[in-house]
N, C-alpha and C positions, 0 to 999 in steps of 0.2 A: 378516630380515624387512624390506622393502620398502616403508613406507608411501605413498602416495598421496592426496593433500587435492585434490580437485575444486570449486568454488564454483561455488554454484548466482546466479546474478545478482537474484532475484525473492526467493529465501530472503533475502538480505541487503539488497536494500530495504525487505522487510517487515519484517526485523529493527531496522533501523535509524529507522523512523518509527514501530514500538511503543516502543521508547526513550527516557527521557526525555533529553532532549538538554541537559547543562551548559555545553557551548560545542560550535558552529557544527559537524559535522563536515566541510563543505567551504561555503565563501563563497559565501551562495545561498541554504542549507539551509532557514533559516526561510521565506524567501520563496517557494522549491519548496511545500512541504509546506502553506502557508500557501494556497496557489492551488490544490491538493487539495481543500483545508478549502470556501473558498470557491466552487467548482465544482458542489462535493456531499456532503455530512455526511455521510450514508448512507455514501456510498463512504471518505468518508476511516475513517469509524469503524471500516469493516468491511475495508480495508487495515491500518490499524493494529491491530489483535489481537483488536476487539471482536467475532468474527463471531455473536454470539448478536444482532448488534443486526438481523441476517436477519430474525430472528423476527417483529420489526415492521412486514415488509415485507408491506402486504397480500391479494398475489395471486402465484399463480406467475410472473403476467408482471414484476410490480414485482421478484422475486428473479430471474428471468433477466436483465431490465435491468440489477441491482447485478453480476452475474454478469459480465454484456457489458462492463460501464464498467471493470469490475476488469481482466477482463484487458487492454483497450484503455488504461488508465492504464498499468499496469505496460509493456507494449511502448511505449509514449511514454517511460517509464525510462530502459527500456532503450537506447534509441537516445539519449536525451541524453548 
């Protein structure tokens, strides 16, 4: 048998910002995540694991905009 491990790049950033973090995992980390936070709460919430915090979003358009921001973060990610 022949295993194969694929990594998804988007699974392990979201893994890594639900996390709590006891040291830095790469020099930066707090300040990245920090500039999430400050950007937009909503969004950082509902990146890191919270996504029931949707529920609070008033209108389909406020949950399409979390929607938009989400994935336009994550491809910012991904290219840094």
């Amino acid at each position: 048998m022949k295993l194969t491990f694929k990594l998804n790049p988007d699974y392990v950033f979201l893994h890594a910002i639900n996390m709590a973090q006891h040291k830095e995992p790469f020099s930066g980390w707090a300040e990245f995540t920090n500039d999430i936070w400050e950007k937009d709460k909503a969004l950082f919430y509902f990146l890191s694991g919270a996504p029931e915090y949707i529920l609070f979003a008033t209108s389909q358009k406020a949950r399409k905009s979390l929607f938009e921001k989400a994935e336009k973060e994550l491809k910012r990610v991904k290219q840094s």
